[in-house]
C-alpha positions, -999 to 999 in steps of 0.1 A, spaced: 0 0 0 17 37 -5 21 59 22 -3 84 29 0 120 18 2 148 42 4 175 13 -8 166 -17 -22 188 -53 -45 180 -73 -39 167 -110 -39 175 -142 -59 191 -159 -88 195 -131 -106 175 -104 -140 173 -93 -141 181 -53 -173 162 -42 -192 164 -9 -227 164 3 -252 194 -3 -290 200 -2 -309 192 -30 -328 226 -45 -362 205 -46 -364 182 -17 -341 202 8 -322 165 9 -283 159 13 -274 145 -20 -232 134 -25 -224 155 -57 -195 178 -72 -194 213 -52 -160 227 -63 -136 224 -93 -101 219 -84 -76 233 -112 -42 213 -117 -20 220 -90 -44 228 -68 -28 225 -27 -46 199 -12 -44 188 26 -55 150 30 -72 139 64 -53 114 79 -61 90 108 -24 78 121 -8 68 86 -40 65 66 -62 86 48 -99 93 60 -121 79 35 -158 70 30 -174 47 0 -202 60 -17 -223 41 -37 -224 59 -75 -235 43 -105 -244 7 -89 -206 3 -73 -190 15 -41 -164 40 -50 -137 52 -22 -133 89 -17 -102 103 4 -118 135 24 -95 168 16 -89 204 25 -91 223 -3 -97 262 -13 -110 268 22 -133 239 25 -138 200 31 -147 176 5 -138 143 -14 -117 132 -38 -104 100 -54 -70 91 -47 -59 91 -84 -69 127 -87 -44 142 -61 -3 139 -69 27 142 -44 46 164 -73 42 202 -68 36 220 -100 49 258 -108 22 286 -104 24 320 -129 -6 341 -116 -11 372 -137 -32 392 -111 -57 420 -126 -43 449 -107 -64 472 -130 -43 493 -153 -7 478 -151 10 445 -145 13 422 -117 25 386 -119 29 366 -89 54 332 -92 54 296 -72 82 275 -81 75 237 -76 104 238 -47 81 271 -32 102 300 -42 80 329 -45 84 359 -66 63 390 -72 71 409 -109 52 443 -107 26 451 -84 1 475 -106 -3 509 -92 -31 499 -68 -38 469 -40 -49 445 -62 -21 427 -58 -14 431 -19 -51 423 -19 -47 391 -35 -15 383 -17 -31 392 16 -62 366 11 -38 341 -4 -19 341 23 -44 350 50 -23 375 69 -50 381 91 -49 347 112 -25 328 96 -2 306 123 31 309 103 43 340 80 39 338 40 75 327 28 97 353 17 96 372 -19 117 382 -44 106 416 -61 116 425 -96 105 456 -107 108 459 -142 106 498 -147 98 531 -131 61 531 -143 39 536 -113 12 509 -132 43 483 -122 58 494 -91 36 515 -70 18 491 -59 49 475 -39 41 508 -14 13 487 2 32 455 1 63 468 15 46 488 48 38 472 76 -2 456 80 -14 470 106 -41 445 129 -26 416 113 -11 383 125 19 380 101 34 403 76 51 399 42 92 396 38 108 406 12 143 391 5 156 410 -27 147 437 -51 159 438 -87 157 467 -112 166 477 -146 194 496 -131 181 532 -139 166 543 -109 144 571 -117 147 603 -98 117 635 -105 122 653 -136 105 651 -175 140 647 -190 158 616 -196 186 628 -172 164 615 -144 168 586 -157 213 588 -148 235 606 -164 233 612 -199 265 608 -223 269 609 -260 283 583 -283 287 584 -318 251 606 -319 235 582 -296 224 591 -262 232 566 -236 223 562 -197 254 555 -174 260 552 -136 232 524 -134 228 513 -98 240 479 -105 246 473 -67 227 481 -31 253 505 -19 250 525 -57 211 523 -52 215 539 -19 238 571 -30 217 574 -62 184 578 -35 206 599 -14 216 620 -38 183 644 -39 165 660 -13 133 650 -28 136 618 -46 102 611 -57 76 583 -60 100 557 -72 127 557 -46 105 563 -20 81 532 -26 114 510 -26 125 525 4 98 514 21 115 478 19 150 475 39 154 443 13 189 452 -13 187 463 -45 207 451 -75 199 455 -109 192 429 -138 203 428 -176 211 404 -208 243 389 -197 237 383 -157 233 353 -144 199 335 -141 180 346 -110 166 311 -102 180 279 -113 171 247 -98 162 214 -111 146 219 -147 136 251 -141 154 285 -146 146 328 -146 170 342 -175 170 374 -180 171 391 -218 167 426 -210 174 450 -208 207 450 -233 233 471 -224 261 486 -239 299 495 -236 302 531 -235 337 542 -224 345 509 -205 311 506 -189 277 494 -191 252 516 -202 216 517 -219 207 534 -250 180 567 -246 155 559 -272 135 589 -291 154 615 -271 122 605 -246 120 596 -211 89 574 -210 102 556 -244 141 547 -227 126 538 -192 98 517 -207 117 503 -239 146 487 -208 122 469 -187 136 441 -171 124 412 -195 127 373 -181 124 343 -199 109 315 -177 117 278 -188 102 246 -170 109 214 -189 101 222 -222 80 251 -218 89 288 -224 72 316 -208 84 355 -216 75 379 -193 86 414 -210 76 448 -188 65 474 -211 88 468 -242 81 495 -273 93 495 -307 122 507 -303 136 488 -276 119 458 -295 147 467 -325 172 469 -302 169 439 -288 162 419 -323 197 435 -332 214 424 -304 195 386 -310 200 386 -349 231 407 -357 211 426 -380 194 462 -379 159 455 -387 148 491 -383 170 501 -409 159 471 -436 126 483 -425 132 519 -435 145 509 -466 114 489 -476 92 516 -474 116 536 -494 103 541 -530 138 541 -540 142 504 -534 138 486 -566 119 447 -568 146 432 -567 162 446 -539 133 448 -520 131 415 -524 163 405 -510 159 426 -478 128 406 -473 147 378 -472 171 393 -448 144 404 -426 130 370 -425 163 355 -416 170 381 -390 137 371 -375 140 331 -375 174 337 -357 160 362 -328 140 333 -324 168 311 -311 169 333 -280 130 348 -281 105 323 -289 85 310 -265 50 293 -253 29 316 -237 40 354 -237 30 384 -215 23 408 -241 43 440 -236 31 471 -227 -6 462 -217 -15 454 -256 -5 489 -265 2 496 -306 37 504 -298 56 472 -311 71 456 -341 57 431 -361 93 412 -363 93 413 -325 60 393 -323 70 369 -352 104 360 -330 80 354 -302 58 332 -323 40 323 -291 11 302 -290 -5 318 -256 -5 355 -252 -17 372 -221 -24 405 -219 -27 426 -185 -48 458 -189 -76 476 -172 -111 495 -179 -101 527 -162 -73 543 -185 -70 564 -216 -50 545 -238 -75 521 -248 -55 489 -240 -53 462 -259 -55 481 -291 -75 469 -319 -44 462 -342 -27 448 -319 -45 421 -308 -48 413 -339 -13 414 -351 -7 387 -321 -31 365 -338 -13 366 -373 17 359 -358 13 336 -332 15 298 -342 -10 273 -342 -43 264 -358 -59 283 -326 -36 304 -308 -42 320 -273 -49 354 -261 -59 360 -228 -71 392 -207 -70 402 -172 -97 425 -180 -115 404 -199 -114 372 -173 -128 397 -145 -152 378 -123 -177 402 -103 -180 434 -92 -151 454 -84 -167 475 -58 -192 468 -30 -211 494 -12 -203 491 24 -214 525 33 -248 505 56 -218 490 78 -193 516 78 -207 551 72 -172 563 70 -165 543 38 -187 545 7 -172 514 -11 -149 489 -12 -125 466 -38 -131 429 -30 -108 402 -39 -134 384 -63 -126 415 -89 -92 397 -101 -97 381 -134 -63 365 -126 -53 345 -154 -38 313 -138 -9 290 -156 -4 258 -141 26 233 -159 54 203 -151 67 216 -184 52 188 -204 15 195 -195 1 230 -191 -34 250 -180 -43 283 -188 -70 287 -164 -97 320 -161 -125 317 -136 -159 318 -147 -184 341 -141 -210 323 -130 -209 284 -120 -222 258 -143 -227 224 -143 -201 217 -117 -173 241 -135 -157 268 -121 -129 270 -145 -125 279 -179 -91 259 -188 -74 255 -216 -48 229 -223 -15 229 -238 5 195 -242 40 189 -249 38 167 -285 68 142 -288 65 142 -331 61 177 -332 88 183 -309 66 213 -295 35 219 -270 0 219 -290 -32 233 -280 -57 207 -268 -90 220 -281 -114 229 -255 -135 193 -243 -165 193 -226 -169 181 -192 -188 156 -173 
């Protein structure tokens, strides 16, 4: 007989949690399905010494065995092949409104938080998740990457950095990484560091590649700004990330590389082009960009990348300046034929960016804004793309053309794009002005449309909650499956369940 699990998840790609409930019509207790558990789903077995707590049911004219479980807050039953001893990884992309916010288990229960929206949506989220209120032991620590000074990815962090006042345990923080330019007040890319001239080109030098550069950079200025104060708020170091360093996790068959932002050498030292003589464009265009691998899946998680940046870092990937084939393909100049053979090298370029960039599922950059290269998106050639936007902005996010650029140039018969926005599930206000007349409303956790990824690198869900129950479903999930043949993950067509 195998030994009893104390901690167990459930398996792939869903499980039915079963348990008694009254019967609409005759008010009886009938044994029947009230929760869907999604793959990797934590799972805490009732155990009586060294074996489980069961009960046999009769269903469909045989006694079937049930193991009762914790799971998602309540007790129910499950069969003992749907729960698995293997942990899988978590990639949570949180709807923090109008920004980014992804949160990160690894199967060995690293955690790591990459942009925390400008709200509390995401210390919301981590606050229920980890039930800070009455929890017995603290949340485990968290690694922070901030991938640029856009208050849509970092303010946020404000919340989750203070102390919680009332409540039992409180988040740790362990490290903080950065794209190295740590942004001080000011319209001018000069904020940004100091600004040299190579060649015609702007660049930014004196990143804050280190804790003890971070700290005389904040210490530089009377008044900082929002930026440098929010990470203050965390005693955790700061050290900066960029193509070149060395993975940031690397265990087992997992590993966090990171592919931006590119630097380069500028009088013997790092430092990071300005693009469009613009602030926003530089500190946006160098987000920190990581490429997740687990087994054979690739996942690309890439801040708020532009086109410019997205040429940049096709250059550094392909050797070759696509911008400028680009320009000369528009030219009227260029004859047939050697329009022709810059299409070829523009197709060339792109298949070898694609040795470093391609990947699975990608976090479309920029929130689905029309600021991106078509190349970019072809080296990406993913066959998931999620997008992370909100209703309350002016930019209209995703744009029209984009989303359907992503289509034409993802891969697959069906390809994948998901929304934050879109996934929402309820309300994203209650009034609570009846119970507390100092408060008119309030944001409640069921607002995030979080769109959940759940993989062992071989098998994958892409999970969105549903609005409303039915039939015993409480997911949405889609499936992706690593194909042997193929030699690359297909999508599993959505099947109908029981």
């Amino acid at each position: 007989m195998p030994t009893a699990l104390s901690i167990a998840y459930a398996t792939y790609p869903s499980v039915k949690l079963k348990g008694f409930k009254a019967d609409p019509k005759t008010k009886k207790k009938k044994f029947g399905i009230i929760k869907e558990l999604i793959f990797g789903d934590y799972l805490k077995p009732y155990l009586r010494g060294n074996a489980y707590e069961t009960l046999t049911v009769r269903d469909r004219k045989e006694d079937v065995t049930y193991v009762k479980v914790r799971a998602r807050g309540i007790d129910g039953y499950l069969k003992e092949e749907d729960f698995q001893a293997e942990r899988v990884l978590e990639v949570n992309f949180v709807d923090v409104g109008q920004g980014d916010g992804c949160h990160i288990v690894t199967p060995d229960d690293n955690h790591f938080i990459i942009d925390a929206g400008a709200a509390d949506n995401m210390y919301r989220f981590l606050k229920w998740r980890f039930n800070l209120a009455r929890a017995k032991t603290s949340p485990p620590p968290f690694t922070v990457i901030v991938s640029h000074s856009d208050a849509d990815h970092y303010k946020g962090f404000g919340k989750i950095f203070s102390v919680t006042k009332g409540a039992q345990q409180q988040f740790n923080i362990n490290k903080i990484y950065h794209n190295g330019m740590v942004e001080l007040s000011g319209s001018k890319p000069d904020s940004l560091g100091t600004i040299v001239t190579n060649n015609g080109q702007g660049y930014v030098t004196d990143l804050c590649d280190t804790d003890v550069a971070y700290k005389k950079r904040a210490a530089s200025v009377a008044k900082p700004g929002l930026f440098i104060s929010t990470l203050n708020k965390s005693s955790a170091s700061k050290q900066s990330l960029r193509l070149g360093d060395k993975p940031i996790y690397d265990k087992g068959n997992m590993k966090m590389e990171i592919v931006g932002p590119a630097a380069e050498r500028v009088s013997g030292r790092d430092a990071l082009p300005v693009f469009d003589a613009n602030k926003g464009k530089t500190k946006n265009g160098h987000s920190v960009v990581i490429k997740l691998t687990i087994g054979n899946l690739r996942v690309l998680l890439g801040g708020d990348l532009n086109a410019e940046s997205e040429y940049h870092l096709l250059k550094k990937f392909s050797g070759t300046d696509v911008a400028n084939i680009k320009k000369q393909l528009k030219d009227n100049s260029t004859t047939d034929a050697q329009r022709k053979a810059l299409q070829a090298k523009l197709d060339q370029a792109v298949l070898k960016a694609r040795h470093t960039l391609e990947v699975d599922i990608a976090k479309s950059c920029h929130h689905g804004s029309g600021d991106f290269t078509s190349e970019f998106l072809r080296a990406l050639n993913p066959l998931a793309t999620v997008i992370s936007s909100g209703d309350n902005e002016p930019h209209t996010h995703p744009r029209p053309d984009t989303l359907g650029t992503i289509g034409k140039h993802s891969r697959g018969e069906r390809s994948l794009i998901f929304s934050t926005e879109l996934a929402r599930s309820g309300k994203e206000f209650v009034e609570v002005a009846k119970l507390n007349p100092n408060k008119k409303k309030e944001r409640v956790v069921t607002v995030y449309g979080m769109i959940n990824v759940r993989t062992d690198g071989e098998k994958v869900i892409i999970a969105q909650k549903l609005e409303r129950k039915a039939a015993g479903r409480n997911w949405d999930i889609h499936k992706l499956e690593w194909d042997k043949k193929v030699k690359q993950f297909v999508y599993r067509q959505f099947e109908k369940y029981e």
